[in-house]
N, C-alpha and C positions, 0 to 999 in steps of 0.2 A: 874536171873541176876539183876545188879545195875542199872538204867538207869535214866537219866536227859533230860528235854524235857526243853529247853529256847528259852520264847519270851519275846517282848519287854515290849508289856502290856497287861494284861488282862483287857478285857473291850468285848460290846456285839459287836464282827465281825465274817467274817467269819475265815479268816487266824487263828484268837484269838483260835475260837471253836474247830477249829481243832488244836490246841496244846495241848490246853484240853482236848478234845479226845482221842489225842494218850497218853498223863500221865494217863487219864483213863486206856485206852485200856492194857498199859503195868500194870497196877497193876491187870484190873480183868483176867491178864494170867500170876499171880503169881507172877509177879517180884517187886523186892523194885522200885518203883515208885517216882521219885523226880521230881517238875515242879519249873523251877526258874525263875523270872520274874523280870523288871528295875521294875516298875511302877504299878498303880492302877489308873484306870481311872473311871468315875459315872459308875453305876449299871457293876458292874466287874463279870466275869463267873469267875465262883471257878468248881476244880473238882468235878464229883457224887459220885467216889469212896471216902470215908473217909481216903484209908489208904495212898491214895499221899501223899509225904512230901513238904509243901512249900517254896520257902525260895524267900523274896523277896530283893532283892540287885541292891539298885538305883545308876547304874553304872555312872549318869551324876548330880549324889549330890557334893558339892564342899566343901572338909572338912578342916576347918583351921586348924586342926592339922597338916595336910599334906601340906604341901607348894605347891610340886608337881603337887596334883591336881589343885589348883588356878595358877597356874604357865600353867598347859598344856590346860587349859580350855583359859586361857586371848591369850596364842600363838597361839590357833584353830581360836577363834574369830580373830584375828588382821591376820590371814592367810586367812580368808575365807571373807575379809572385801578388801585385795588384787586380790585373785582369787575367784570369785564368786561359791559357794559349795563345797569348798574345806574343810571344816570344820570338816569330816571324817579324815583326813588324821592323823592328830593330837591327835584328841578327840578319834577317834576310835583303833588307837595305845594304848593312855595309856589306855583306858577301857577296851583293851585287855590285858593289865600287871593287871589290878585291878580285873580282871575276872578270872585269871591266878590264884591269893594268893586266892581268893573266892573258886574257885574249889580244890586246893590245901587244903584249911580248912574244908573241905565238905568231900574230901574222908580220910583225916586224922581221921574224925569222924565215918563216916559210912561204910570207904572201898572203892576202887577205882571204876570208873561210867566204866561199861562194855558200854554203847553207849549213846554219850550225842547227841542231835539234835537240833541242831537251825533251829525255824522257821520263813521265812520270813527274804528280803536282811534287812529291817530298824534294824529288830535285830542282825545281824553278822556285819553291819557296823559300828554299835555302839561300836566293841569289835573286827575287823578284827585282831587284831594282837596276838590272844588267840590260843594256840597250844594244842592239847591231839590227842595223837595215835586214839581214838574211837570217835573224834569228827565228825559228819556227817550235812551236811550243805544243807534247805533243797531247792529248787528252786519253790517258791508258785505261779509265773508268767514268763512271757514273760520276759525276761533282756532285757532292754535297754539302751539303752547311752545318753549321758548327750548330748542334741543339741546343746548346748553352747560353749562347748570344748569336741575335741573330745582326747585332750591331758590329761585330767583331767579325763575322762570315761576311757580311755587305766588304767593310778594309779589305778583306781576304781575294776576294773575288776582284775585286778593283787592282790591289795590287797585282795578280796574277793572272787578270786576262784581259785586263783593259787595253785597246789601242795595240794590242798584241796579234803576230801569226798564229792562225789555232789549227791544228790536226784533231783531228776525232779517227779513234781507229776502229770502230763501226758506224754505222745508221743511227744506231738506237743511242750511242755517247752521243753525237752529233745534235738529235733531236732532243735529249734529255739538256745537254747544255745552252742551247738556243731558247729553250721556256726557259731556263734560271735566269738567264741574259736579258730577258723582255722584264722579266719580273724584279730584277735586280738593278736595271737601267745601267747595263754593261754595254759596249760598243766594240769587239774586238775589230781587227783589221782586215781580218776574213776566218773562216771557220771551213774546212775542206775534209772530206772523209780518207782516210791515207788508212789502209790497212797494215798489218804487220807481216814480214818477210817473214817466208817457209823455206828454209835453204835442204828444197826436200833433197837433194844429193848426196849431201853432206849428214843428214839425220838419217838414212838409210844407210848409208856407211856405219854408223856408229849403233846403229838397229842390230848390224849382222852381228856383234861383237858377242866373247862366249858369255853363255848366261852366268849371272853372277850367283853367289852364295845364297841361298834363303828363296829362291824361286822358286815356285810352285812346281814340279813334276809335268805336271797334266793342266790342262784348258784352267784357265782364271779367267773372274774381273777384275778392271784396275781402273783405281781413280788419281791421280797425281794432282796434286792441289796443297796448299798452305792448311795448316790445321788449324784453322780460322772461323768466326762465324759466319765469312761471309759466304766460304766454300759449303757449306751447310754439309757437313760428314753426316752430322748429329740424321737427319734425312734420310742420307742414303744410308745408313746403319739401319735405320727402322721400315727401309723400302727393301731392302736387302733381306732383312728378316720375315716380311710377309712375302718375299717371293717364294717359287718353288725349288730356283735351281739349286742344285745340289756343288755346284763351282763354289772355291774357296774366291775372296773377298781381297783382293791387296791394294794396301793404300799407300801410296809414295810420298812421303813429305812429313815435315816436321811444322812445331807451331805448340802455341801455348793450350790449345786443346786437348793432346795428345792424350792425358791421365784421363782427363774426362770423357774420352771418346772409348777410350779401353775399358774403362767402365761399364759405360754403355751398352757396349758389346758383352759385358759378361752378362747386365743385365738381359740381357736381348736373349740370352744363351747361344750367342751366335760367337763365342769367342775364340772360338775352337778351329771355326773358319773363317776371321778376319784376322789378316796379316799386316799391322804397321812394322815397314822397312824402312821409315827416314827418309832423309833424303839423299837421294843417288845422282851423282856425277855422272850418271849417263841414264836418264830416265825411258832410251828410246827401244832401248832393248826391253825393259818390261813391256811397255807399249805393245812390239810389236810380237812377243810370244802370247800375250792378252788372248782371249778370243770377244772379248767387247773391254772397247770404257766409256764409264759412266760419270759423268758431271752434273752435281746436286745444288750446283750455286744461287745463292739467293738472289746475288747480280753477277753481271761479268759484262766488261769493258768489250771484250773478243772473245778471249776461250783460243788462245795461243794453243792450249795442249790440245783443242780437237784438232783445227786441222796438222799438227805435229801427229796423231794419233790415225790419221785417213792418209800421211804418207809412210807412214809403219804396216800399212796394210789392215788396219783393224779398226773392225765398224765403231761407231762412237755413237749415242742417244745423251739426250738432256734434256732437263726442263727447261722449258718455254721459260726461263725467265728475263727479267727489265736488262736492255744492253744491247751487245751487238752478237748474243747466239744465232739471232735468225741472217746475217750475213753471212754464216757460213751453212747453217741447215737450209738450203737456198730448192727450190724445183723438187728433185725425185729424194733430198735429206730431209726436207720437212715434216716425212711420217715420221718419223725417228725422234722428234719432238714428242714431248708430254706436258699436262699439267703439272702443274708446281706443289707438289704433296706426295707421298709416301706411298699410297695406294695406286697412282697411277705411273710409278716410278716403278714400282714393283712387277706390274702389270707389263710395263713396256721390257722389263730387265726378261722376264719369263719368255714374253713373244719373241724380242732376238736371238735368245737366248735357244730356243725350243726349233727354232728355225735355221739355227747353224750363222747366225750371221747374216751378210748380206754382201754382194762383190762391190770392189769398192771402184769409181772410175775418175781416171785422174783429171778430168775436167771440172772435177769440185776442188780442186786443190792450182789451179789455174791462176786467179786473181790473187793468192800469195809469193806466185814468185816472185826473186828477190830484185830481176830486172825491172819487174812494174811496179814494184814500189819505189825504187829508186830512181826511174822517170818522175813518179809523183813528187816526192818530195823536191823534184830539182828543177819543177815548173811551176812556175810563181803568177796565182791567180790575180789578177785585176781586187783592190779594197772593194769590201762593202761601200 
């Protein structure tokens, strides 16, 4: 089959990885593989497979030939300068007509996309109003609503998942979407739980690789995450600090927390042993010399880096929180779970921690390979 995987930008995240993944995954199971992206951001992930095709079409360029666009770009602004983030409604219309003649020219050339997917809301808002019978739209987190207006979140929602193909990449996206939908009097087309490709092969290959600069010596934790509030550092710094062990702390990623979190950590007096390294073009090698990682998120859509983190070989805990953790803490992972606080974080970090780990068995990592997720996306469930 034909297939098209669009995101916004490729650049080092997790959402990113995983679009890459799956334009991977669809070409190493034979299909013509297409990845189409707005943007390129510093040190950008490209596919492993060669034979993806890329095409990159910067949906929010503003071309003087076209009047239109400078026309729809100045009316988003001067609308979203009246209604605070309303800037979608406008911008995301005509980038859905300019994404329209784009895939229009695309399968005029190659043949029509048997299943295109967008992932991540910032990429389908950019282009809400883009129509194809096999478009599938995919849910990377928790949807929420604008605090601000809940008049302007209702538009939001309608234009983004109304009459639309919905993925949810756990349980808990899935069920959290479904009450907004009741509640919002939203009617997609259907709503199907598709999880995210584990190209565990491929991320063990790139595990063996020699350890980079600034790694620890001896046994660490590690957390890879966005220096965000939603990854809650702030947490695991304070759970970190009332635990016992004496293992240095290494955090991978960057994010506009980063001062404050360094802070933190002095205040903690733990600064001495928490290591922020940024973010690394090859996360799987911390990973897998780790002797645990730990995830303090306040939500999470899946939690990409646990199971990337259980085929590096290294046990992974987390808080119990809203989303789709418990898709993957599934049967004999679910002790490995905790409450959502600091004290039982610290608790849980001491017990794995005291106990050498735990052996890891690859039937927890089962349900993300890259061929069953790419059956999923490529069987097209009956409408609501």
């Amino acid at each position: 089959m034909r297939t098209l995987v669009v995101v916004r930008t490729l650049k080092t995240g997790g959402m990113e990885r995983v679009a890459v993944n799956l334009a991977d995954a669809f070409a190493d199971q034979g299909h013509e593989s297409h990845l189409l992206y707005f943007k390129i951001r510093k040190d950008p992930l490209y596919p492993n497979n060669k034979s993806v095709i890329l095409h990159e079409f910067n949906v929010n360029k503003l071309a003087i030939g076209r009047p239109l666009s400078i026309f729809a770009e100045i009316t988003a602004k001067l609308c979203n300068l009246a209604w605070r983030k309303s800037h979608f409604l406008i911008a995301g219309w005509y980038g859905g007509q300019q994404l329209q003649e784009k895939v229009a020219q695309l399968e005029k050339q190659y043949g029509q996309f048997d299943r295109i997917v967008f992932r991540g809301e910032g990429t389908y808002e950019s282009v809400w109003s883009f129509q194809h019978d096999n478009a599938i739209y995919v849910l990377e987190n928790i949807v929420k609503a604008n605090s601000n207006s809940k008049r302007l979140s209702k538009k939001r929602f309608h234009a983004l998942f109304q009459n639309k193909q919905l993925a949810a990449v756990s349980n808990g996206v899935k069920n959290a979407a479904i009450a907004l939908f009741d509640k919002e009097n939203i009617t997609p087309q259907h709503i199907q739980v598709i999880t995210n490709p584990c190209p565990i092969e491929q991320i063990r290959q790139q595990a063996n690789a020699e350890k980079p600069q600034g790694m620890p010596d001896g046994p660490y934790i590690v957390n890879v995450a966005r220096l965000v509030p939603q990854k809650d550092q702030q947490m695991l710094l304070e759970a970190y600090a009332k635990s016992r062990t004496t293992l240095p702390l290494v955090i991978v990623g960057e994010g506009k927390l980063k001062t404050e979190l360094q802070n933190t950590a002095k205040s903690l007096g733990i600064d001495n042993k928490v290591h922020f390294v940024g973010n690394q073009a090859n996360p799987y090698v911390w990973m897998k010399h780790a002797s645990l990682f730990v995830l303090s998120s306040k939500f999470e859509g899946l939690g990409i880096v646990l199971f990337e983190s259980l085929a590096c070989g290294t046990p992974i805990i987390s808080v119990d929180c809203p989303g789709g953790v418990r898709d993957i803490f599934k049967d004999e992972l679910e002790s490995y779970l905790c409450e959502q606080n600091a004290d039982a974080l610290a608790q849980k970090i001491d017990q794995i921690v005291e106990q050498n780990g735990y052996p890891i068995q690859e039937k927890w990592i089962e349900d993300f390979k890259p061929e069953n997720v790419v059956k999923a996306f490529l069987h097209k469930p009956h409408p609501l």
